[in-house]
N, C-alpha and C positions, 0 to 999 in steps of 0.2 A: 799879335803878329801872325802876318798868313805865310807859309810858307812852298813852294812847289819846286820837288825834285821828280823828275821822270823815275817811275818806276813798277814794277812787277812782281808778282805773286806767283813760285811758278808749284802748282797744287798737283794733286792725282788723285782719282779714285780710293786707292788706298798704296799700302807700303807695298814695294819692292815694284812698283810702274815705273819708276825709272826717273824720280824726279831729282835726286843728288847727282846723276849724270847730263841731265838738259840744264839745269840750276849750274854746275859747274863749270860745263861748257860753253855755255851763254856764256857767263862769267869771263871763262877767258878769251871766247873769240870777241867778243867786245874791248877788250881791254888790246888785242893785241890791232884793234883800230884804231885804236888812239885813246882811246875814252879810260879815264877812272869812274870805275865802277867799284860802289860799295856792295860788299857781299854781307847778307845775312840770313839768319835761320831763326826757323817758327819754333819754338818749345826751348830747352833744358839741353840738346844734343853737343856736347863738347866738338864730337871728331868730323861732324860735316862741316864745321867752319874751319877744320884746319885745309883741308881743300881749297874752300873760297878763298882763302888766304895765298894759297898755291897761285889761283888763279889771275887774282886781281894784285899781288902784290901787298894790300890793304888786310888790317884785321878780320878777321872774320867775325861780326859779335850776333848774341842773338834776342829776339825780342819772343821775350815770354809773360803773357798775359796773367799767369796763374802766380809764378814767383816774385814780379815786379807789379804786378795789377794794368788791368786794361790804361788807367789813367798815365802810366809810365812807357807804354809801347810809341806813341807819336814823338817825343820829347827823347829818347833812346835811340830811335829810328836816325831821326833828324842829325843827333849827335855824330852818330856813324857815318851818316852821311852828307858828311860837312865839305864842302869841295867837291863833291862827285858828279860828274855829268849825266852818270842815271846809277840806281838800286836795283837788284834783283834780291828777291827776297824767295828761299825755297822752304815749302811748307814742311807741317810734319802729318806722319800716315795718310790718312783718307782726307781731302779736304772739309768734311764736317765733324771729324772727330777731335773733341778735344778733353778737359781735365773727367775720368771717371766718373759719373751722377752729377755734373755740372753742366750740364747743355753743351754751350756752345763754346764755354769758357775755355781759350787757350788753345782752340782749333786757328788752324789755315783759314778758314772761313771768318772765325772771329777777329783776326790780326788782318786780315785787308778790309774787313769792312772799317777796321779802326784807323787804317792809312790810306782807305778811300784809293783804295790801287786795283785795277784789272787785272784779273787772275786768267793764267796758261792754264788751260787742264792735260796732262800726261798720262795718256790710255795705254796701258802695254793694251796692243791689239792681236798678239799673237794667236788668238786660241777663237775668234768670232772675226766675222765681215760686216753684216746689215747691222749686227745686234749694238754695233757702238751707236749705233743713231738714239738708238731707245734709253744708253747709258749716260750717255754724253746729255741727251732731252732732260734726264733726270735730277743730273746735279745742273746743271742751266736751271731750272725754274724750280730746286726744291726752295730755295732762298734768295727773293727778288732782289735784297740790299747786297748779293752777290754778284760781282757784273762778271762773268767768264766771256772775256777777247777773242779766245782762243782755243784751238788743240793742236798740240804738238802726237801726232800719232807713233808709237814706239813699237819696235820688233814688229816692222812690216816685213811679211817672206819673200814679199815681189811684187815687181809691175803691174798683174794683175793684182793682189791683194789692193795694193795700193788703190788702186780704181775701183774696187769694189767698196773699199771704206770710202771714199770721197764720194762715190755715187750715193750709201748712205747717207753720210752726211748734210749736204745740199739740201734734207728737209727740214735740220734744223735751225739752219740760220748762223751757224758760230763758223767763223772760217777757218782751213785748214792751215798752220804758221809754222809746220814743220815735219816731214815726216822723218822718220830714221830705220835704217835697217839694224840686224845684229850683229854687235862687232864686237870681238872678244876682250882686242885691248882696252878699253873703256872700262871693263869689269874690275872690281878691284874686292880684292880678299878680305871675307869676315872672317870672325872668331865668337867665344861666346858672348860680348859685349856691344856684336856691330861690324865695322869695318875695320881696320890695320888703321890707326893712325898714322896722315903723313909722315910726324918723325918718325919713323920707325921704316919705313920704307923709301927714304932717300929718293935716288933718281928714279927709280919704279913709280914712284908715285909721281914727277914730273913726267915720264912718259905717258901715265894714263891720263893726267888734265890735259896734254896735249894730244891726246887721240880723243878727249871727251873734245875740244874746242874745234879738231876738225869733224869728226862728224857732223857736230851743231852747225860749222860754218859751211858745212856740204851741203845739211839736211834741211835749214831754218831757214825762212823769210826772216832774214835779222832788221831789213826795213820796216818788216812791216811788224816784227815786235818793237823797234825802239819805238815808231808811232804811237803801236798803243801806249807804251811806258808814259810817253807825253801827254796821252790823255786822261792820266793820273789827277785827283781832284787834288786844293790845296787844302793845308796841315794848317789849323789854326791855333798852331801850341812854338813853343818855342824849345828850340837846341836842348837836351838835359847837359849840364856842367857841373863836374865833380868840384869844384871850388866854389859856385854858389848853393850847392846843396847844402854843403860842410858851413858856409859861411865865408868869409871874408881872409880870416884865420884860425888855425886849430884854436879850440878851447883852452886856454889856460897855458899858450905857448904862444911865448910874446913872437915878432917878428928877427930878432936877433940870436935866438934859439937856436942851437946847430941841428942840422937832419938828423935822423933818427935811421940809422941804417938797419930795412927788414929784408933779410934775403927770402926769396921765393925759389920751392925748387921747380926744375924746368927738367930738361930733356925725356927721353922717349919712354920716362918711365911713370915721369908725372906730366902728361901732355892736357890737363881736364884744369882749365881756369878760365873766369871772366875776362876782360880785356877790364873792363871798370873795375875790380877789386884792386888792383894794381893803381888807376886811374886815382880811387880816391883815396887810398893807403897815402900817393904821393901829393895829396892836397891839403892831407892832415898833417903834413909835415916828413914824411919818411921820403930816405932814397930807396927805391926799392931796384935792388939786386937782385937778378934770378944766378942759380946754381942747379949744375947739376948732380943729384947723387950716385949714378953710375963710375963720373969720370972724376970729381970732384974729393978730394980725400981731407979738406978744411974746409968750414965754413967762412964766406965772405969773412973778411978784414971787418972788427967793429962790429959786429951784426948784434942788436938790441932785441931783434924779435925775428920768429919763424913763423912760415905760411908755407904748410905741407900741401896742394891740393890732390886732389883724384887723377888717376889713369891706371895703369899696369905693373903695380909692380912683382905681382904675381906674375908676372910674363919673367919676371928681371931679376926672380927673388933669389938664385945664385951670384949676381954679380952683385947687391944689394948686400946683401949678408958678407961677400966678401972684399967690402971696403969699409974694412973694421975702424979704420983711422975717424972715419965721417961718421959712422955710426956712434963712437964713441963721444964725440964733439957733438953731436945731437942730443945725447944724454946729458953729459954734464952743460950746455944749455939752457935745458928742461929743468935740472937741478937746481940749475940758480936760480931759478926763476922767474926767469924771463919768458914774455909771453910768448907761446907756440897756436898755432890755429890748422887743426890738420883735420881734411873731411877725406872720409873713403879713403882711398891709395893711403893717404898720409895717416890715417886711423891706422891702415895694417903694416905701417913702415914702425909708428910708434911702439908696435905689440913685443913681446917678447920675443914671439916665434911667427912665422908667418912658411904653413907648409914645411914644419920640422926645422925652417933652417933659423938661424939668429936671427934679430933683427935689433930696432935701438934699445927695445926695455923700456923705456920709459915708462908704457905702462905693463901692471901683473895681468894682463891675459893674453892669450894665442888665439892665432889667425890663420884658416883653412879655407881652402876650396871648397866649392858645393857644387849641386848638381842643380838645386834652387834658386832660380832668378828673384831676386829682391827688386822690385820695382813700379813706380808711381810718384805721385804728389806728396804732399804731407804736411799737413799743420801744426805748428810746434810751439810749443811756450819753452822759455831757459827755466832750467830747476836750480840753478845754482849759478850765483853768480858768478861769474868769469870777466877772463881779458877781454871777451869778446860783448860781452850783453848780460846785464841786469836781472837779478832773476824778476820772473813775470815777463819779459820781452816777449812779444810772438813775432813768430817769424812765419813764409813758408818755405817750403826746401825741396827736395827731389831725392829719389833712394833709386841706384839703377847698380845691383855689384850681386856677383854670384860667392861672394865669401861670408863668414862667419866668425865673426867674433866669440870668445866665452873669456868671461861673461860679457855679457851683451852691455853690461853699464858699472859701472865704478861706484865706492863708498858714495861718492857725489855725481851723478846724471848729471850729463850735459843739458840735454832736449826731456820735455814730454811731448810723445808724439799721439796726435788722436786719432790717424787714420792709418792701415786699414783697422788697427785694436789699438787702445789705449794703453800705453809700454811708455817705459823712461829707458833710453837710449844714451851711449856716450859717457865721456870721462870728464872731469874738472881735477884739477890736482895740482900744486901750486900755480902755475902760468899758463897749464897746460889745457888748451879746449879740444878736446879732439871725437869725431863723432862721425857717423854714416850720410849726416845730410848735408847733401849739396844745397848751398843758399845763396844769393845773388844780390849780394852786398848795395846794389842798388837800392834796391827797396828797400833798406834799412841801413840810410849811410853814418848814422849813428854807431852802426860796431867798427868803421874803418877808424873813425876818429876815435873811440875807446881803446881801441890795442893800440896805437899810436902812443897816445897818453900813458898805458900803460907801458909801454917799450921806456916811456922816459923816464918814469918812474918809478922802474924795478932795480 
């Protein structure tokens, strides 16, 4: 099957040039043209596709080389962008950096040359004039199978600045498809994990995608990026489908089986999930309901199995602690033994204590703040079997949390993990999988259909 969707790569030099703000704003001033546009992101990053989502209306999902394998990035792509009149796809850091002592693996670089897309480059140009000639020359021809369309020029001071980078430029041949000055409302508030996630910022954050989309629609040649989008090569892979991956029907659940209700928690405290986990939970047979634990004081009607994932709840950990009714209902859950699957946030909601204050218990250890950022890749075998995978399974997964578990792993380990040191991480305990690695259930649609199974059978 060939397939061709208009689309773009929009990459930078390295982080903080400004590409989750051209990436967004494209985003939306296209969409408010008429066009659906799929929004998606290079790597592991939860909180820029809640943005794209802002934007386009559409999921935000993302394609990562290293968790899903290059062979999943076209087929993932496609999926997302089924129906859409073009894709903007916004990189991650530098555009030739990707997984640590892996080359090229899981760069911006690697994921368009895998979807054969023309890449923006995004210069903050603030602090040089001539010298972008010589920057911009550099990533152009460090890597020929890299085609760069374009520069979008970012934090120009002025008229003349502007004319001084475009006079540079002219030698090297790449044309100029956007410039932008600096504007404050477009900026939006980090913390120690990144940016504020959308939920959490309400109409602040529809105001800044709407000053991110006028800028872009002030500052962009938006004709003459949809052209390049158009001269996008075709994808010779086909749609990925959470129903043929799984098969035809769950394993060992006939077609008259009733659903399997797994609630998942949602709002602004667990805002860190796939769009696919969800996807193929409800192929293996589950209805999946999301909840929230801030506002929510029972768990869904029926609920057979839980799915804690990652965000803040260290942010939340007072209002968390004081919705003792839901906490309690989490526990006796766990107790019965039904399956629970909780990475990160959901690891430090299950803890005893979390920053002195309660939390569900489930499991015997506490959970703090650090000053220590945890994060990277990771390859991981199960030590123990669980709801979610076999012991021996590998998987790979992602660590990005400035907290600390003790102890770091249960009578029964989750995960062994081999990078950066060789450590057994994570808890198993009747139903219960809970652990620091984020894993992207695509690559290994075998555990949706195993807690499935396991929700029916507990």
């Amino acid at each position: 099957m060939v397939t061709s969707v208009p689309r773009l790569v929009i990459a930078a030099p390295s982080s903080g040039s400004g590409k989750t703000t051209v990436a967004t704003g494209l985003m939306a001033a296209l969409t408010a043209r008429g066009l659906a546009v799929s929004p998606h992101k290079v790597g592991p990053d939860y909180i820029d596709p809640g943005y794209h989502a802002l934007a386009t209306g559409r999921v935000g999902r993302n394609l990562d080389a290293y968790l899903c394998g290059p062979e999943l990035v076209g087929p993932l792509f496609l999926h997302g962008a089924r129906g859409c009149d073009i894709a903007v796809v916004e990189g991650v850091m530098g555009l030739y950096d990707g997984a640590s002592g892996e080359g090229e693996l899981a760069s911006t670089a690697h994921v368009a040359k895998l979807l054969r897309a023309p890449v923006v480059l995004v210069v903050d140009a603030s602090s040089q004039s001539r010298s972008v000639a010589a920057l911009v020359h550099g990533f152009v021809t460090w890597d020929p199978e890299v085609r760069v369309g374009g520069v979008i020029l970012n934090k120009v001071a002025s008229a003349r600045h502007e004319a001084l980078l475009r006079e540079a430029l002219d030698s090297v041949g790449v044309p100029v498809l956007g410039v932008l000055r600096r504007a404050a409302q477009v900026e939006t508030p980090s913390r120690h994990l990144g940016l504020v996630p959308v939920a959490e910022r309400g109409a602040a954050a529809v105001g800044a995608v709407a000053a991110m989309a006028a800028q872009v629609e002030a500052g962009c040649d938006l004709e003459g990026l949809v052209a390049l989008a158009r001269g996008a090569g075709a994808l010779s892979c086909a749609a990925w489908e959470a129903a043929e991956v799984l098969g035809s029907s769950p394993q060992g659940a006939a077609p008259a089986d009733p659903l399997i209700r797994v609630a998942v928690a949602g709002g602004a405290a667990f805002t860190f999930s796939y769009a696919e986990h969800s996807e193929l939970l409800a192929a293996a047979g589950a209805e999946v309901v999301v909840f929230d634990p801030l506002r929510d004081e029972e768990l869904p009607d029926g609920t057979g199995g839980l799915v804690i994932g990652g965000g803040f709840p260290e942010v939340y950990a007072s209002e968390l602690s004081a919705n003792e009714a839901l906490r309690k209902a989490v526990a006796e859950l766990a107790l019965s033994g039904a399956p629970v699957a909780a990475e990160c946030a959901g690891l430090l909601y299950l803890c005893r204590e979390l920053d002195g204050l309660p939390m569900c218990g489930v499991l015997d250890a506490s959970a703090r703040m650090s000053e220590r950022l945890t994060l990277g890749y990771r390859d991981a075998v199960a030590v123990t079997d669980s709801a979610l995978a076999a012991a021996g399974t590998r998987i790979r997964g992602h660590e990005f949390h400035r907290t600390v578990v003790e102890p770091g792993a249960g009578a029964a380990p989750a995960w062994g993990v081999r990078a950066p040191e060789r450590r057994v991480e994570g808890f198993v305990q009747r139903g219960v999988h809970a652990s620091f690695l984020h894993t992207h259930w695509a690559s290994e649609p075998g555990v949706a259909r195993r807690f499935v199974e396991r929700c029916r059978t507990s």
